[in-house]
Every structure is written in structure tokens, then in C-alpha cells.
C-alpha positions as CSV (number, residue, x, y, z in Angstrom):
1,X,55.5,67.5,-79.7
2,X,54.7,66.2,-83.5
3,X,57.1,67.4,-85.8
4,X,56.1,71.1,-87.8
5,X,56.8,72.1,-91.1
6,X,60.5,72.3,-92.4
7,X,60.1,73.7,-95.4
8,X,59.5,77.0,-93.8
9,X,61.9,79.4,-91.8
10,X,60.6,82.2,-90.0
11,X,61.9,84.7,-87.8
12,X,59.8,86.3,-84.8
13,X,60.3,90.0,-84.0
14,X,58.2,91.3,-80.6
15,X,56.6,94.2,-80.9
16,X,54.1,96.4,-78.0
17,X,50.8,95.5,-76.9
18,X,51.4,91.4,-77.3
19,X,51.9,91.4,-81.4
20,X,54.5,90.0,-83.3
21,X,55.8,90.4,-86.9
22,X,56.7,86.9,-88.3
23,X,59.0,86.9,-91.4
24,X,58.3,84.3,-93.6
25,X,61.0,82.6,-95.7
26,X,59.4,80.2,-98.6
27,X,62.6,78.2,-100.1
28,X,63.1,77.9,-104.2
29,X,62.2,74.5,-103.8
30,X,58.8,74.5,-102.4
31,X,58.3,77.9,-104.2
32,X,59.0,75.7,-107.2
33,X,57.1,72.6,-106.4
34,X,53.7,74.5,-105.9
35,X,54.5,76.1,-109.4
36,X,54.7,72.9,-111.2
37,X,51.8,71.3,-109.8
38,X,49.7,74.5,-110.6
39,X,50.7,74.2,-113.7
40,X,49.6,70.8,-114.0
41,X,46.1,71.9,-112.4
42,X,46.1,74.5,-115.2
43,X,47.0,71.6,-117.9
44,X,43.8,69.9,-117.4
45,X,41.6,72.8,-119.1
46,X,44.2,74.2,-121.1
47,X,43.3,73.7,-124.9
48,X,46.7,73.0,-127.5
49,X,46.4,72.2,-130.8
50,X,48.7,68.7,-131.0
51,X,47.7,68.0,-127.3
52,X,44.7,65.6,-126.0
53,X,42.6,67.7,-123.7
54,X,43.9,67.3,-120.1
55,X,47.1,66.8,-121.1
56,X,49.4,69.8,-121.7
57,X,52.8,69.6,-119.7
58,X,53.9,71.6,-117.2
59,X,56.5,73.2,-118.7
60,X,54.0,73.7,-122.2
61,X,51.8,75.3,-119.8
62,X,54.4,78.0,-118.1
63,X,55.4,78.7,-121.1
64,X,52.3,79.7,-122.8
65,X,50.9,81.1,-119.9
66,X,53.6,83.2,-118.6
67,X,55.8,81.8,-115.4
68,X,54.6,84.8,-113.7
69,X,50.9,84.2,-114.1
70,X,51.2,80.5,-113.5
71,X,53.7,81.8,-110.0
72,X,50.8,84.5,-109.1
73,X,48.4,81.4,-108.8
74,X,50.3,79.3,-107.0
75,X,50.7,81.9,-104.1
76,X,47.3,83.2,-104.0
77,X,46.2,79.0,-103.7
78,X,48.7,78.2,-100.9
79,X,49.3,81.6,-99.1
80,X,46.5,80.7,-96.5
81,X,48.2,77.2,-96.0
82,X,52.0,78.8,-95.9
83,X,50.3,80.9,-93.1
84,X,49.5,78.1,-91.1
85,X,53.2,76.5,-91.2
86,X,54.6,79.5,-90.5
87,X,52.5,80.2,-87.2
88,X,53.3,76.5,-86.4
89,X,56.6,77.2,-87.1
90,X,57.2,80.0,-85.3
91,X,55.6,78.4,-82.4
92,X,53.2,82.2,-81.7
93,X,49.1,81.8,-80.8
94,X,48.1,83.8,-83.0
95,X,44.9,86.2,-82.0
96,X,42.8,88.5,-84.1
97,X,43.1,88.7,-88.2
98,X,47.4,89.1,-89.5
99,X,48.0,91.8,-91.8
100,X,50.3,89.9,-94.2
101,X,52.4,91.3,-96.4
102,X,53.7,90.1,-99.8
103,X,56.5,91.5,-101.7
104,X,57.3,91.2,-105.3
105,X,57.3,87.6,-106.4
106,X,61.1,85.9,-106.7
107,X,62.0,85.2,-109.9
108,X,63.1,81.1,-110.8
109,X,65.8,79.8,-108.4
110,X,65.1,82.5,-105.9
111,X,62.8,82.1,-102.1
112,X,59.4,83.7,-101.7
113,X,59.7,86.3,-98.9
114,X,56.5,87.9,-97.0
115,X,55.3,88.7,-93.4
116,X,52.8,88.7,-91.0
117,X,51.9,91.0,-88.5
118,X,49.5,89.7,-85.7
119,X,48.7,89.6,-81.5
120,X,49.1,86.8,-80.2
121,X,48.4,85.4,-76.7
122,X,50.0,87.1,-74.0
123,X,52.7,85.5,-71.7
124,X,51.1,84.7,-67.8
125,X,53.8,85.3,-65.2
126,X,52.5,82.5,-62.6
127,X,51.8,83.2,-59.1
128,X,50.6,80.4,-57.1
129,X,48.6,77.7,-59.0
130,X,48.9,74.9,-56.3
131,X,47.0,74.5,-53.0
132,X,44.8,77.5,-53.7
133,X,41.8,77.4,-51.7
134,X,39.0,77.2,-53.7
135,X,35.3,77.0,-53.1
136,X,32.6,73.7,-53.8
137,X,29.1,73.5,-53.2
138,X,28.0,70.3,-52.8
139,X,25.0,68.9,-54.9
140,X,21.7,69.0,-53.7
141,X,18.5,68.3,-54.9
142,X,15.0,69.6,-53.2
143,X,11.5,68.2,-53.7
144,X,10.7,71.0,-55.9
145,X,12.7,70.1,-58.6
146,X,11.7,66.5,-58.5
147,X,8.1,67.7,-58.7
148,X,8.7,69.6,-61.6
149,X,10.5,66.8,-63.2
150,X,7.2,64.6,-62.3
151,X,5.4,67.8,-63.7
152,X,7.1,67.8,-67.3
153,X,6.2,63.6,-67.0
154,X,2.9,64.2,-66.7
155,X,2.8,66.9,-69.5
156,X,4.5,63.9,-71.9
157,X,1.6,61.7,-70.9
158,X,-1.2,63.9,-71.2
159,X,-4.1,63.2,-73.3
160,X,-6.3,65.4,-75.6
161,X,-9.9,64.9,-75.2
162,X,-12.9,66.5,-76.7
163,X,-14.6,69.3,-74.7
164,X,-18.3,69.8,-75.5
165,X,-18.0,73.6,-74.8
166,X,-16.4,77.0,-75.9
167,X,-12.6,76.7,-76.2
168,X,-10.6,78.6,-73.4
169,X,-6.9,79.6,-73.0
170,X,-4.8,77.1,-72.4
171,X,-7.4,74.6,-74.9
172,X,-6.6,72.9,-78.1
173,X,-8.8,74.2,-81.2
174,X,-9.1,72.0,-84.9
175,X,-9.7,74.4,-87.4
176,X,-9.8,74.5,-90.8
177,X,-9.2,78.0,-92.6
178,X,-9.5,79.3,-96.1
179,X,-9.6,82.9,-98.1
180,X,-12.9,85.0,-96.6
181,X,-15.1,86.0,-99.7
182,X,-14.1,89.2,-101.0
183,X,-16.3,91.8,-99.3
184,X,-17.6,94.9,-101.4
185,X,-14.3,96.9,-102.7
186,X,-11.8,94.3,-100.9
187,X,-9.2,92.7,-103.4
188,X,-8.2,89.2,-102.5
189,X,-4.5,88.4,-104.4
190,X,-5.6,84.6,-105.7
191,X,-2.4,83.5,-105.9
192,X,-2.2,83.4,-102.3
193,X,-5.2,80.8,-101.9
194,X,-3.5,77.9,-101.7
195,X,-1.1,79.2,-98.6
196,X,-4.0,80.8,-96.6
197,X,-5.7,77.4,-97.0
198,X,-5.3,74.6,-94.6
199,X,-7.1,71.8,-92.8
200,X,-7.3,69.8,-89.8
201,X,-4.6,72.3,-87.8
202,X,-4.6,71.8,-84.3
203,X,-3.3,74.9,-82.4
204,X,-3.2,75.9,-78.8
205,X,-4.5,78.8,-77.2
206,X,-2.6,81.1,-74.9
207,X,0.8,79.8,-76.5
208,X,1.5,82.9,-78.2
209,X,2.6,80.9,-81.0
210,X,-0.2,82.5,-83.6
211,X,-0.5,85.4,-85.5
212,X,-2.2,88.8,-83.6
213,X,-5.9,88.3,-83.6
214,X,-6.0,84.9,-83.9
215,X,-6.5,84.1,-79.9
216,X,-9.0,86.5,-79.8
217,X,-11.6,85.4,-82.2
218,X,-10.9,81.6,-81.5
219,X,-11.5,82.1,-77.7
220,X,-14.9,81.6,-76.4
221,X,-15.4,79.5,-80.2
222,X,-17.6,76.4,-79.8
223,X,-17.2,73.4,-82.3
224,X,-19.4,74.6,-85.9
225,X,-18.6,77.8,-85.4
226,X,-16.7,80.0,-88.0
227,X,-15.1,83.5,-87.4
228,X,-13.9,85.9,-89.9
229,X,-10.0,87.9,-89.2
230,X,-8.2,90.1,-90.7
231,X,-4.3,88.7,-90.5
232,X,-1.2,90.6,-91.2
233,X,1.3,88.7,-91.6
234,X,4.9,90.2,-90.1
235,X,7.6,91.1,-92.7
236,X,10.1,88.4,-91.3
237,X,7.4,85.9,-91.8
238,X,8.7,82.3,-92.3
239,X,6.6,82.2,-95.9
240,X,8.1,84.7,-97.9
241,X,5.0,85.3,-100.3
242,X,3.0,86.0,-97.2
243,X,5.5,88.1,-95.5
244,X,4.0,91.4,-95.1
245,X,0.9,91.0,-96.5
246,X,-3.0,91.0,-94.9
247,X,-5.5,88.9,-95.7
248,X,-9.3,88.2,-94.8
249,X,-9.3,84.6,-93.4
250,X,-12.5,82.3,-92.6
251,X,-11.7,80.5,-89.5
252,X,-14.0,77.0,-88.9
253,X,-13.9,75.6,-85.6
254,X,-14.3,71.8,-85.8
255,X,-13.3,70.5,-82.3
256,X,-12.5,72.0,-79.1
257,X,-10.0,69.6,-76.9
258,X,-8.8,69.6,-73.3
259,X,-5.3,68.7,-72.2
260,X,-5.9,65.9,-69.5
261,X,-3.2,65.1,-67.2
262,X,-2.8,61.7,-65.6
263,X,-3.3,61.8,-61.5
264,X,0.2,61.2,-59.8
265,X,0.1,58.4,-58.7
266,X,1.4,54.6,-58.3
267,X,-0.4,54.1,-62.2
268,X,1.9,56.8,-63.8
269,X,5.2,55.4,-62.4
270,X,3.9,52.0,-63.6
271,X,3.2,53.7,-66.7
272,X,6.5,54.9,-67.4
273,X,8.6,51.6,-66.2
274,X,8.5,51.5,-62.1
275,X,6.9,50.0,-59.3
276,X,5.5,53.0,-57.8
277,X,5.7,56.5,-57.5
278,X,8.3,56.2,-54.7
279,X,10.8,54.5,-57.1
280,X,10.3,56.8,-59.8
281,X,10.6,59.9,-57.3
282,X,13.8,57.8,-56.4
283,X,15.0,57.7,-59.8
284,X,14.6,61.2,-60.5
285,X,16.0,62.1,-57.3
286,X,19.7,60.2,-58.8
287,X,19.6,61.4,-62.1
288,X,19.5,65.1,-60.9
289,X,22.0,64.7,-58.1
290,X,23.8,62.8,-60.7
291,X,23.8,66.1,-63.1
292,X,24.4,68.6,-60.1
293,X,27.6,66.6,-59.2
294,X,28.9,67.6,-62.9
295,X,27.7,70.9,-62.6
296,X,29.1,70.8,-59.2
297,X,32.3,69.7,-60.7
298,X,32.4,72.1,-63.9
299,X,32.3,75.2,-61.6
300,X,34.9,74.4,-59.1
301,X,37.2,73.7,-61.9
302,X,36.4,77.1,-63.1
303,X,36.9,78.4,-59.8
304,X,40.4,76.7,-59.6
305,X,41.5,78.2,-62.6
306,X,39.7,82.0,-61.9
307,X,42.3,81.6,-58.8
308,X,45.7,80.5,-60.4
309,X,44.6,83.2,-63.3
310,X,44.1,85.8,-59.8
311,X,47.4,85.3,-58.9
312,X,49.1,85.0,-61.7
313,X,50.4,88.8,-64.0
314,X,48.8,89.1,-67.6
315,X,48.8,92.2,-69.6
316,X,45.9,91.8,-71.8
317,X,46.1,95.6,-74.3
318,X,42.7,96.7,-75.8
319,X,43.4,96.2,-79.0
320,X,44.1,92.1,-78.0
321,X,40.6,92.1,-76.5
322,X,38.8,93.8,-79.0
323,X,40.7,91.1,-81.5
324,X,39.8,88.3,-79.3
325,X,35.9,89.7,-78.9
326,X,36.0,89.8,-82.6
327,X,36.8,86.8,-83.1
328,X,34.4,85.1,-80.7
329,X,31.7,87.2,-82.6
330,X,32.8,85.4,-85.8
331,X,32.6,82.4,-84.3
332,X,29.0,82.9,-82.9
333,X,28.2,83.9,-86.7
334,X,29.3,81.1,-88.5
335,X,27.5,78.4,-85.9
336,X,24.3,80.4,-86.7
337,X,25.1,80.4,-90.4
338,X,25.2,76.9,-89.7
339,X,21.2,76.8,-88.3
340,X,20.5,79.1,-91.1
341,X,20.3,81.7,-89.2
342,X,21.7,84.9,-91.2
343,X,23.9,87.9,-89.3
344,X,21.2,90.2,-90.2
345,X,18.3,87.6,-89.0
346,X,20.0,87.2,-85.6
347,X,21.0,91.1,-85.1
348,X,17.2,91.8,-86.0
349,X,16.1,89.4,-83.8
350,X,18.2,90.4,-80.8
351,X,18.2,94.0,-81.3
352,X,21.6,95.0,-80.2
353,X,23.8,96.6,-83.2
354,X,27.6,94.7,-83.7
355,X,29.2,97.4,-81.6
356,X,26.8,96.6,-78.5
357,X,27.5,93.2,-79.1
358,X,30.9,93.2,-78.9
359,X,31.4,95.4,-76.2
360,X,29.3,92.8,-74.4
361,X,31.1,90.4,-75.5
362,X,34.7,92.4,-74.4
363,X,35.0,91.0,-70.7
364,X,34.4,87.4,-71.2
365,X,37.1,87.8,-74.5
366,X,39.7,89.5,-71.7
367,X,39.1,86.8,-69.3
368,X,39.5,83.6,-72.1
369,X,42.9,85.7,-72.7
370,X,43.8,85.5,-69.4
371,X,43.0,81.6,-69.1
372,X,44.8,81.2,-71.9
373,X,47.6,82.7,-71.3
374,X,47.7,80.8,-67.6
375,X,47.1,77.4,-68.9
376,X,49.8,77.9,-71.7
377,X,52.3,78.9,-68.8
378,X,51.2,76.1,-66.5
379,X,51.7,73.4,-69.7
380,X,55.5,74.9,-70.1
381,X,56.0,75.2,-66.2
382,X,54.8,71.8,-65.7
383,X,55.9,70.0,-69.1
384,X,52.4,68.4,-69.7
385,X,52.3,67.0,-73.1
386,X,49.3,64.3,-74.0
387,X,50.3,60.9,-74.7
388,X,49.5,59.5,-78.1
389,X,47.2,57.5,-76.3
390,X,45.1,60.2,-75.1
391,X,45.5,61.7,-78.5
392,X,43.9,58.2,-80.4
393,X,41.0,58.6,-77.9
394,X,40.6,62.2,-78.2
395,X,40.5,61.4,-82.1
396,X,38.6,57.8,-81.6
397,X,35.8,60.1,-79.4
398,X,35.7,62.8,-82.2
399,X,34.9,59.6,-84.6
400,X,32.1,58.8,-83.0
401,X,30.0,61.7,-82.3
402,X,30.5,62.5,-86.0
403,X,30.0,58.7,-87.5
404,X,33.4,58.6,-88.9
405,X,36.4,56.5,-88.8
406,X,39.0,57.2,-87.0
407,X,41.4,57.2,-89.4
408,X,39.0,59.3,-91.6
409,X,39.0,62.5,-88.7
410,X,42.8,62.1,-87.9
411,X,43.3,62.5,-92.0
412,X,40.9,65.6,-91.8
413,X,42.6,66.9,-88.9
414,X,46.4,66.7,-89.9
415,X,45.1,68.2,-93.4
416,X,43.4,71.3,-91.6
417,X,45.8,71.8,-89.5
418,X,44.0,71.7,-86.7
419,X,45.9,68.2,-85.1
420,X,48.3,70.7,-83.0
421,X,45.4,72.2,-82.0
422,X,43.9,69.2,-80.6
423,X,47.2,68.6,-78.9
424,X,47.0,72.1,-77.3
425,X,43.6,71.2,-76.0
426,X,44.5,68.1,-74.6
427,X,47.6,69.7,-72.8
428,X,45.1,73.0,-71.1
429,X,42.5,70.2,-70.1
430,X,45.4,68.4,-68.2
431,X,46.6,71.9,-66.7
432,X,43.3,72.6,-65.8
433,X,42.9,68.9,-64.0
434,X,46.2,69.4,-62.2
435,X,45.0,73.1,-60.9
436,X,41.7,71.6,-59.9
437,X,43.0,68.5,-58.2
438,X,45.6,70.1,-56.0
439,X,43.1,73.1,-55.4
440,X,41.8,72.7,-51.6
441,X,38.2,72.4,-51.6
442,X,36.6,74.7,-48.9
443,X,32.6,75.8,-48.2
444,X,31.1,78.9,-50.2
445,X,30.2,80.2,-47.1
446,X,33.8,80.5,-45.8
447,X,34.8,81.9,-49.0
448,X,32.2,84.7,-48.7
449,X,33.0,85.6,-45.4
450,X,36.5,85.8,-46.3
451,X,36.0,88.3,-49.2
452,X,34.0,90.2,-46.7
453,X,37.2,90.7,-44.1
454,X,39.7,91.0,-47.4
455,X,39.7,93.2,-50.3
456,X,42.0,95.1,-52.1
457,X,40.2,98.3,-50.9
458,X,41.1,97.9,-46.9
459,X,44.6,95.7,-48.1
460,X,44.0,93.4,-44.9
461,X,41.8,91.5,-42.5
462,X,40.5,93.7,-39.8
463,X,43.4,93.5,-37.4
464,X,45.5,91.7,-39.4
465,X,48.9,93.0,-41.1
466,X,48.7,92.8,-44.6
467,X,49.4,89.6,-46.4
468,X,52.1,89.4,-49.2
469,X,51.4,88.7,-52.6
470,X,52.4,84.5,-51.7
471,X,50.5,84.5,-48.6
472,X,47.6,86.1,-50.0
473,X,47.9,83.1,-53.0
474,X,48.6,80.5,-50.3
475,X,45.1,81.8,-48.6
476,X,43.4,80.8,-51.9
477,X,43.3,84.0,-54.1
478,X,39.4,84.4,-52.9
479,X,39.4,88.0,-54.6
480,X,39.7,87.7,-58.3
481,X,40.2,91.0,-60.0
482,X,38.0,89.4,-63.3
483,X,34.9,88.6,-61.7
């Protein structure tokens, strides 16, 4: 394992339900350290007469300021970062938000003292995790899904052509529209003109992708022709200065176009790169077996690990799994804030409340627990710890996908913190490959038919004794209380 903080010494106290308290000892020396390079920090800004600006000592500065003021900083800057060591320190995975808690701050010479109150992952007892029987479907691929695949070609080839006739669902209309003259008594807001303007808009009918009304009058429209409609425009409207609002819009119809498909035939393989349409049928056919073999794969690995996690004891309290739901919900939030998508946009837009949400969210956060927990027990059973090799890959592949250096992403990680964390990946992904690869594969069909003469209801096959908790794992753990 790579070496954790030193400067830190922590003692672990269990407490019920799978949390711990953690108390956190902060030595003089690192306590003073992060004083003096505060002070520093705050000798950049810090105006004294005699003293080029920028340039105030430490010790000028703790002095003026107040060693307690310049100590109070210090903490509040490094306290989340202090956290960190500690939890590496004291070797816990922590789940959920700690309640810390921060005494009075030591006086010169003395430690820094707080504590930490948090769940953390619960510990697996480990049934069988080898040789469990596990079931694979094998990949297949029918016709229908290459013709749909040849379907969605033909839609990337198609053509738009000008129809002399009335546009119909499923057509493409260009239209230009503008403000309608103001009728008698109707007020127009002009400072809207220039959004309800446009030109040259190609839209398709039957898409649902327009505003209510806007099908309606533009179906059965023949090229010259101009309709008048009344929009309203919904409040979450993309255009904030329209949102809300209704206005009278004239609608002028400048060209009614047809999608035309190509025929399938030898010409669209030859099109898009092949001989004929056999070969691109061919080629289709291998790409999706290619992409059902991974799928393929993906699920019996889950399977594998659904049965060691079967047969294996976790106790996973409420309060752990409405931690752990929590903090999957966080997580969902901040990828959206990252599309720039609000909380309040998404929860409008899915229309659950954040208490339906997460008690949706409560039974796959109980079974990533259990996983968890399994994996973690399976790393210490088995000793699996990733190379460096595999860790320069991991890091070299992480580079990559983000256009980096290597040596930039391995700085970023070791300063986040988050290096053990890769490590801890590393080491579940190998668990997970040495569950699946001495798993024995059987057929879904067998395994169905064996959760039909096994449950824990009837406690047996149907004139069978009752299998112990061993023989029941070496029978593949086909009943899984989780799904």
C-alpha cells in the first residue's frame, strides 16, 4: 500500500449501526507549520507602514493580527484536508457526511485535538465466493435488429426534396415568422420583435418538438401560404424574455419538403463503403454481436458478484442506507450541475419530490453497500493489491480521455487525495475478475428452473433434504435475497 500521512494519529472507537468516532490528534509541529504559512498568505495583503506591500513577516503579521485569529484561519483552511489524512489514517470507508467536532484551539507548543463521527462501510462476513454457479446468456443477434440498424442508415442518408403540395405530418416546412399586426385592442410588447422574428427555419411536423398550435396551423399549409397563431410560450422556456408570455405570430410557408429514403439495396452499401448489401448486413451483424458479447460479459460479472454478495453476512442499518442514497443523490446533482442542469430544473422536470427520489434510490444504495463491503472482504481475504504497473496505466488511461499528461493527472490525483482511491478501485475490479473467472458459467434456463424447485419459502428441492448454508453456496447461490 502507498504510504499515508504521518503527521496525524488517530484513534478508532466502534460504535452501533456501522459508525465510528475517529479522534483526531494534530501534532504542535504541523499545527505550527500551517500557522506560519498562513501568516505568510496573510502578509501579502497586509499593509505596514516601513514594509513594501507583500512583504510583512510572519511573525509581524501574528503579532498584529492576533496568534489566535491568524491559528482560527489556519484550521478553517486545512480542516477539510486534516479530514482526509485522518480517514486515510485510520484506514475506515467513510459513508454519509461526519459530524466533526472541534474543541477549543491549543495554545503555542500544544496539539490540535478534534473528532469525527461518521458510518462507514460495513464489514462482509464471506460465504462462498469461488465456484459459484452463475448464469450467461450467450450473445445473439436476430434480423430485426440488423434491419433497424440498416433502418437508422437509411435515415442518415435520406434526402429532403421539395413536395409541390400541402405539408403533412411527418414533412419538413421552411417558414419564416414575424410579430402579427396588432389587431383592434391587442398590445404587441416591441421589444420582443426581434425574438419572435426569424427566417429560413426548417421544422418538422409530427416531432413534437414545437410550441402547442404550431402543428395545427402548419398542417395541410401549401408553399405562399401564411397562417396567423396565437403562441404561449411555457414558463420554463429556453428564452427567458419569452418565457411565459403570448404572442400573435405571422407564420409564412415558403417550401414544403419530403424526407426521401434511399431503396436498400446493393447502391446504399456501396454508398456507405461495401460491396453489397450482404457485406454491410455482415458488418452490422459483427459489430452487434461484438457489443452483445460485452454486455454479455458486464452482466455475468454482476451476476458473479450478486452470488458471492448472496452468500456472504452484511448488516447494512437504515441510517447507512439512507447515508449512502444520499450520497448517490449528491452525486447525480453535481453531474447535472455539470450539464447545467439546476436541482430545481431536474426535480421540475421529473416530477418526483427529493424524498420520492431517494426512497427510490434506497435499494440500489443498500445493494452498492453490500458489494462493497464483499469486495473490500475479498481484497483482504485474498491480498489483492494492484501493481504500480497497473496503477501507471490506470493513470496513463485517465490521461488520455482527459488530454492530459500523465504526470499532470497523477499530480492532481495525489493532491486530491483521491490516488488511494484509485488504488481501491483497481484492487475491487481485480476481486470482481477473480469472482467472475472462477464463477461456473451455466444456462439461464437451468438457473430459472432451479429457483423454481428452491426458495427460502419451501427450504428445499421437492424431495430433497435441505441443503446447508455451504452446499447451498456450492450450488451457486441462485436465490439472492437483493434482487
Amino acid at each position: 500500500m502507498a504510504a499515508v500521512p504521518a503527521a496525524l494519529k488517530t484513534e478508532v472507537t466502534e460504535l452501533p449501526e456501522s459508525r465510528v468516532r475517529v479522534q483526531v490528534e494534530v501534532p504542535a509541529g504541523e499545527v505550527e507549520q500551517r500557522v506560519q504559512r498562513k501568516a505568510r498568505e496573510l502578509g501579502r495583503t497586509l499593509k505596514l507602514p516601513g514594509f513594501r506591500r507583500g512583504k510583512v513577516p510572519a511573525p509581524l503579521v501574528i503579532q498584529r493580527v492576533g496568534r489566535d485569529a491568524v491559528l482560527e484561519e489556519a484550521v478553517r483552511d486545512t480542516l477539510a484536508s486534516w479530514y482526509a489524512d485522518a480517514v486515510q489514517t485510520a484506514g475506515i470507508v467513510p459513508v454519509g457526511d461526519p459530524q466533526l467536532d472541534l474543541g477549543e484551539l491549543p495554545p503555542q507548543g500544544q496539539a490540535l485535538e478534534f473528532s469525527i463521527e461518521i458510518g462507514v462501510l460495513p464489514t462482509a462476513t464471506l460465504g462462498e465466493y469461488k465456484g459459484l454457479e452463475v448464469p450467461r446468456r450467450e450473445p445473439e443477434v436476430d434480423e430485426q435488429r440488423i434491419d433497424a440498424e440498416v433502418e437508422a442508415l437509411r435515415e442518415r442518408l435520406a434526402r429532403l426534396e421539395t413536395a409541390e403540395r400541402a405539408a403533412a405530418a411527418g414533412d419538413f416546412v421552411v417558414i419564416d415568422y414575424e410579430p402579427a399586426p396588432a389587431q383592434d385592442g391587442e398590445e404587441q410588447d416591441a421589444s420582443l420583435a426581434e425574438l419572435l422574428t426569424g427566417r429560413d427555419q426548417l421544422i418538422e411536423l409530427g416531432a413534437g418538438n414545437l410550441l402547442p398550435g404550431f402543428e395545427e396551423e402548419l398542417t395541410g399549409a401549401a408553399a405562399g401560404e401564411q397562417r396567423t397563431i396565437r403562441a404561449s410560450f411555457p414558463d420554463d422556456y429556453g428564452q427567458e424574455r419569452l418565457a411565459g408570455q403570448q404572442a400573435s405570430m405571422l407564420l409564412t410557408v415558403k417550401e414544403v419538403k419530403v424526407k426521401e429514403l434511399p431503396e436498400v439495396d446493393d447502391d446504399l452499401a456501396i454508398d456507405l463503403g461495401f460491396d453489397d448489401l450482404a457485406e454491410l448486413r455482415k458488418d452490422i451483424h459483427a459489430k452487434l454481436e461484438e457489443a452483445e458479447r460485452r454486455r454479455c460479459e458486464a452482466e455475468f460479472r454482476e451476476a458473479a458478484l450478486d452470488a458471492a454478495v448472496a452468500q456472504a453476512q452484511v448488516q447494512t442499518p437504515a441510517a447507512l442506507v439512507d447515508a449512502r442514497a444520499h450520497e448517490m443523490w449528491e452525486r447525480m446533482l453535481h453531474s447535472l450541475a455539470h450539464r447545467g442542469i439546476s436541482r430545481e430544473a431536474y426535480m421540475q422536470i421529473d416530477g418526483r419530490g427529493e424524498e420520492e427520489i431517494l426512497a427510490e434510490l434506497r435499494p440500489e444504495a443498500e445493494r452498492a453497500l453490500r458489494r462493497e463491503a464483499v469486495l473490500t472482504a475479498v481484497v483482504a481475504a485474498e491480498r489483492i493489491e494492484p501493481s504500480e504497473a497497473q496503477l501507471e496505466e490506470a493513470v496513463s488511461s485517465a490521461a488520455q480521455e482527459r488530454d492530459e499528461s500523465s504526470a499532470t493527472v497523477l499530480k492532481e490525483l495525489r493532491k486530491s487525495g483521491r490516488l488511494e482511491d484509485l488504488r481501491d478501485d483497481l484492487a475491487a475490479r481485480a476481486a470482481i475478475d477473480l469472482i467472475a473467472e472462477h464463477a461456473e458459467p451455466i444456462a439461464p434456463e437451468l438457473a430459472q428452473a432451479r429457483e423454481k424447485l428452491w426458495t427460502p419459502e419451501s427450504g428445499s428441492s421437492e424431495g430433497e433434504e435441505p441443503q446447508t448454508t455451504g452446499e447451498q453456496g456450492k450450488a451457486g447461490g441462485l436465490w439472492t435475497p437483493d434482487r
